[in-house]
N, C-alpha and C positions, 0 to 999 in steps of 0.2 A: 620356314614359312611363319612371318610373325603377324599371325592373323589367328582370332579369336575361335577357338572350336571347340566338342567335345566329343571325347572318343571313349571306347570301352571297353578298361583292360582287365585280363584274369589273373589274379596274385594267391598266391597259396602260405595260409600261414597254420603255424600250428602242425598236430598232427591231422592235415587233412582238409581243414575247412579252405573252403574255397568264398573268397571275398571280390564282387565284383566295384568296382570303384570309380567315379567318374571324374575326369582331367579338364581343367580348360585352359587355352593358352596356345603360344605357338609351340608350335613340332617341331622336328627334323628326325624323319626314321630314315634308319638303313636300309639304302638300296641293293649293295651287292658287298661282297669281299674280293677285298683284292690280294692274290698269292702270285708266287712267282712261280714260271715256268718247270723249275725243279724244286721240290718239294723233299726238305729233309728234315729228322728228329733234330731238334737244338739249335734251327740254324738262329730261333729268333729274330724272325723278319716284324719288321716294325718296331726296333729297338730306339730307332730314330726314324724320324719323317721330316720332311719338307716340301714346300710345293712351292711354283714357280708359274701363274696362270695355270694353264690344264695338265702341266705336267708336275706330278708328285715321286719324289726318291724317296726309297725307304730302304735300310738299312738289314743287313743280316749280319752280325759279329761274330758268332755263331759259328755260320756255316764252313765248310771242311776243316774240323779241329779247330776253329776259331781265327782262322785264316782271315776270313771275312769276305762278305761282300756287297754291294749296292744293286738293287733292283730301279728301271727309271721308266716309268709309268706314262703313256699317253691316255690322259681322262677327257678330252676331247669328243672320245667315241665311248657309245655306250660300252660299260661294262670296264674300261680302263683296258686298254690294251699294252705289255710288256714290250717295251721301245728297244731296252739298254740292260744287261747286267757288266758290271763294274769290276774289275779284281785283277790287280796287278798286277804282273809276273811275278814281281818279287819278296809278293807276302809270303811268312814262313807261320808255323804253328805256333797259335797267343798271340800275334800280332794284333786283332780285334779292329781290323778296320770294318769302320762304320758305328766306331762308338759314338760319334757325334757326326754331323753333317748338316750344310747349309747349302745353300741357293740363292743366286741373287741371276738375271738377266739369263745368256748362257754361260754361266760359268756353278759350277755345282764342289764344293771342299768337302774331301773326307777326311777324318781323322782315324789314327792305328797308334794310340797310345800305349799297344801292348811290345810294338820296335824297343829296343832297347833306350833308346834315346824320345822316343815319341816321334810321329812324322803325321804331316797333312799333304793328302795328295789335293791337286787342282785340276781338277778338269777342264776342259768348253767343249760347247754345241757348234758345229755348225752346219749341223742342217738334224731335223727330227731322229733323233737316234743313231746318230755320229756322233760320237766323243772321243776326245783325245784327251792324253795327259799332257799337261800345262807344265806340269811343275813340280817337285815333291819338294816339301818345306821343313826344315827341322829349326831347333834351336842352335841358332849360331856357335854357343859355347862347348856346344858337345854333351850336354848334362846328361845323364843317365836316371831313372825311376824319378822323373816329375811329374810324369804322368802328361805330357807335353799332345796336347788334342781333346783334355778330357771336355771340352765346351767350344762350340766354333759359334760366331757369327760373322756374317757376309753382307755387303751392302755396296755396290758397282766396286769398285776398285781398293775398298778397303777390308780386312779380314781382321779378324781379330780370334787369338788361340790362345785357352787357354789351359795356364802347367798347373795345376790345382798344390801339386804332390813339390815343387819348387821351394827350398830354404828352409826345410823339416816342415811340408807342408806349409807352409806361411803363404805360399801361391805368387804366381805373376801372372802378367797376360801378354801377348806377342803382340804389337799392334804393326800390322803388315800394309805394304801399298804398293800397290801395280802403276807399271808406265807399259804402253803395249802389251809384250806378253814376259816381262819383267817384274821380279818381286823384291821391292826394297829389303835392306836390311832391317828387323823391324826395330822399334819404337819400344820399351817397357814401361808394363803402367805397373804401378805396387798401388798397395796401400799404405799412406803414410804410416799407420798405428798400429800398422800386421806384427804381427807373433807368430812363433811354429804352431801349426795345427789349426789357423783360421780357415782353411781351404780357399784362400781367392780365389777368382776365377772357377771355379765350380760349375758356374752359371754364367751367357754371358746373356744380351742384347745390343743391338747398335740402329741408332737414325743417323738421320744426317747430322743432329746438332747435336747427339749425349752416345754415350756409352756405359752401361749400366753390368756391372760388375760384381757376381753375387759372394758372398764368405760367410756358409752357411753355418759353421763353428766358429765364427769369430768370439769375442765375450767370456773367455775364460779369465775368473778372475782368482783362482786358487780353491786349494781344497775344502769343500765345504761351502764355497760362495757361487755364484752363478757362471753359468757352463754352456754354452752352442746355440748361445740366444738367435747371433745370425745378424748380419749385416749386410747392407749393399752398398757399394760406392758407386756413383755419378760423376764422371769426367764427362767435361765438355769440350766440345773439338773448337779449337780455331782457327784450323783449315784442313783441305783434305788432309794434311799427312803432320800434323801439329796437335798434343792435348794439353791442354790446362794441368800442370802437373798437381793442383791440389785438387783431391774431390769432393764431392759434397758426402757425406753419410747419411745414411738414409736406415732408420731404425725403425721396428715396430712401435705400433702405438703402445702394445701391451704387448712389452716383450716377455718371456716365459723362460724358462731351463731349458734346454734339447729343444726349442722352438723351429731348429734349421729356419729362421729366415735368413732370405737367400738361396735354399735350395733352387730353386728355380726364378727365370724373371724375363719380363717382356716391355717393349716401347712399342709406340707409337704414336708418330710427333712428339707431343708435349708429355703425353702419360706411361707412366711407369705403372705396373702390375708387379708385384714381389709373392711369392709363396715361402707360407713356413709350415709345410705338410705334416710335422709333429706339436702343431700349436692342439693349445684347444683338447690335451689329452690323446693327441693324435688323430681327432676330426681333422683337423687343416683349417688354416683360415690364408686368407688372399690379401692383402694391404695395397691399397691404389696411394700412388703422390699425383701431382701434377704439379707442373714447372711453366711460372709465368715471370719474363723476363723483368728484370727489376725486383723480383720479388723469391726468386728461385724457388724452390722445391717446397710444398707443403701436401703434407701427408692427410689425405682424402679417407671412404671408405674402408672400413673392413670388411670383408665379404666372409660369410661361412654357406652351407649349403640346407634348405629343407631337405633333400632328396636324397644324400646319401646318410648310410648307419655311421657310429662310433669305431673310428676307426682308421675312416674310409683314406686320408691322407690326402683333404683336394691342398689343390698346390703342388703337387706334385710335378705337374706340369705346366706349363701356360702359353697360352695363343694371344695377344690384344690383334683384332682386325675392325680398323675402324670404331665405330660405337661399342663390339661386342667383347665381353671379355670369354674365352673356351679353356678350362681347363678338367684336368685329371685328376679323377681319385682310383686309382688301381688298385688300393683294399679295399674299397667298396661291398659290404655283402652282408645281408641279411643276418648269414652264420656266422660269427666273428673266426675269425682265419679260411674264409672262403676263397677270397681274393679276386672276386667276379669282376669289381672295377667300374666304370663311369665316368662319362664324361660329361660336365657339368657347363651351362654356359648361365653367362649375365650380360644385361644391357643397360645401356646410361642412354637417358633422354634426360634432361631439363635438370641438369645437377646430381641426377638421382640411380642409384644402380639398383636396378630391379632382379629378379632370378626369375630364367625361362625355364620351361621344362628341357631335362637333359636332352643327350643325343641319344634316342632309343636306339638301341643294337635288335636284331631280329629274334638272339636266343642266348642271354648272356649263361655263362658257366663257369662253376668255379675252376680260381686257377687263371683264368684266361687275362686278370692284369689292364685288361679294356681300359684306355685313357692314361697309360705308361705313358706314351707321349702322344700330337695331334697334332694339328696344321690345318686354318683356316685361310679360303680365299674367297670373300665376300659367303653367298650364301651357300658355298660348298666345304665341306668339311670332311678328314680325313682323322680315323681316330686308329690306331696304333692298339692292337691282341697280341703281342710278342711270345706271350706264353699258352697261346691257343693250341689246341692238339686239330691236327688237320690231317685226314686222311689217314687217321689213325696212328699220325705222326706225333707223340710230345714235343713242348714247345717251338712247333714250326713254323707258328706266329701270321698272322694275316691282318689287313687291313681293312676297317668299316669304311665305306664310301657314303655319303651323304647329302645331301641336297634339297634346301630349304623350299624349292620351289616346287618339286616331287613328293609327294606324302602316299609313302608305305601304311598299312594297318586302319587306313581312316575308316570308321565305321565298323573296326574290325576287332579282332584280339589279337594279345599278346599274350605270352604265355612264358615267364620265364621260369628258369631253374628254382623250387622253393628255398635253394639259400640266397638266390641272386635279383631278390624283389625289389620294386623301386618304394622307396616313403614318399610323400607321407602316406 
């Protein structure tokens, strides 16, 4: 809700003292969590998320030895009702399906980069909680430890997979296209400039017109010289099943050592979002571009955060929806190695990127990783506790639900864990 308020929370700092503090700004508190029907230690649900209008998947890698599986959410009705769980006969132990996963229409990809070779299963919908398997995707050459799924994006009929771990880590990307319910041979993007150890593909994004490709170790330039500063490549599509084989690079303003830009990265239309979650001494900073035809890519904002501690790792994650940028800091915490987490958003009006107040969680806790990953659709938001203890379960991971037009705590307190306080 981005409408002016003030509410009144309770923070405890010190041994003991109790500080009341007043906020103003827009909200969004958490309304409910979302867990899956069976409840286990380690499955790590919300490893991954995505949402698709009112339906949200989220990921367990986890679960049985790490088998994996998908949980698939209808948020329609209050409280999010469990539609779908996901798991295919023929996952074996360490497979880790659900390390990555997308959505686009009905059609939902998971990845099980722990297969020997790597593999993306495809699904479709057709009808609310009917899913069938489309298709299992691997790399055509057979390759082994590429790590072949470690990042997917999905957009109607084009897919993009990527092998981070690819040519001593140097990385590629699978760029894939459906006709019916047919999946071309894909396409590989590289980076022209790649080396072993840049991790392409890491990270991906895709619109209709770019493809944005993160290599969060790129920048190695020898012993004792600069090391994992972090890059992203921009390929531009020139038709559905065609990309421009040279990309654009896309660098920090103030690139840093161990910066990982690139760890993470997001489009929409024209703008790019890039995180380097160890910039900044490991605060994290955010780097926005924007891309205007004739004039290509130039690199806009830096974003860092009032609201989380030294540490906290924003960029970790990233959402762009529309005007708003959502992302993650999962060390986020008061105590430094608490690990309580955060998820942080920002808004552009008039050139300008402002910072709203986070996504308030109901009771955050160390450990619990809050803002690992997220997934915004307009003013609904889904933020990812993968390492939440639930029902007395360690890491059984659950889901924040949220919605900007419903405000939790107004008038109210909030009361969280003393290592898990919000700044300022």
């Amino acid at each position: 809700m981005n409408t002016a308020s003030t509410h009144l929370y309770l923070h405890r700092v010190g041994s003991g003292l109790m500080l009341f503090v007043m906020a103003t700004g827009g909200e969004a508190a958490e309304l409910f969590q979302i867990g899956s029907n069976t409840t286990h230690a380690r499955d790590e649900l919300g490893f991954a998320v995505s949402s698709e209008a009112d339906r949200v998947a989220a990921s367990a890698p986890g679960e049985s030895s790490e088998r994996g599986a998908v949980y698939v959410f209808d948020c329609s009705v209050a409280g999010c009702t469990q539609e779908a769980r996901l798991a295919p006969a023929d996952l074996q132990v360490g497979d880790a399906f659900g390390t990555a996963l997308a959505q686009s229409g009905n059609t939902l990809v998971v990845s099980a980069p722990g297969q020997s070779a790597g593999a993306v299963y495809v699904f479709v919908s057709s009808a609310p909680g009917l899913w069938s398997q489309q298709a299992k995707l691997s790399d055509p050459g057979g390759k082994t430890d590429q790590r072949f799924g470690a990042a997917l994006a999905l957009l109607d009929d084009t897919l993009l997979v990527g092998a981070a771990g690819e040519g001593g880590d140097r990385g590629a990307v699978f760029a894939f296209n459906r006709t019916g319910s047919l999946w071309s041979i894909p396409t590989l993007l590289l980076a022209p400039d790649g080396v072993a150890g840049d991790g392409f593909g890491s990270a991906l994004a895709l619109s209709n017109r770019h493809a944005l490709i993160g290599a969060p170790y790129e920048g190695n330039t020898g012993p004792g010289q600069s090391y994992a500063r972090g890059a992203a490549y921009a390929f531009e599509r020139l038709s559905p099943t065609s990309w421009f084989s040279t990309p654009v690079k896309l660098l920090a303003s103030t690139p840093a050592n161990a910066a990982l830009f690139g760890f993470s990265v997001a489009l929409e239309g024209n703008r790019a979002a890039i995180g380097a979650p160890f910039a900044a001494a490991g605060d994290g900073r955010i780097q926005i571009f924007d891309f205007a035809s004739g004039f290509g890519w130039s690199a806009g904002a830096e974003l860092g955060s009032v609201w989380t501690q030294p540490g906290a790792r924003l960029g970790w994650s990233l959402t762009l929806d529309g005007e708003q940028l959502v992302s993650g800091a999962p060390f986020d915490a008061a105590d430094p190695g608490a690990q309580c987490g955060a998820t942080l958003r920002h808004a552009h009006a008039a050139g300008i990127w402002t910072e709203l107040e986070p996504l308030r969680l109901r009771s955050r806790q160390p450990g619990d990783l809050a803002g690992w990953m997220q997934t915004s659709n307009g003013t609904r938001h889904a933020a990812a506790l993968p390492a939440l203890t639930r029902s007395g379960l360690e890491h059984a991971g659950a889901i924040a639900w949220f919605d900007e037009l419903e405000l939790v705590f107004a008038e109210g307190y909030e009361i969280p864990h003393p290592d898990c306080f919000d700044a300022p």
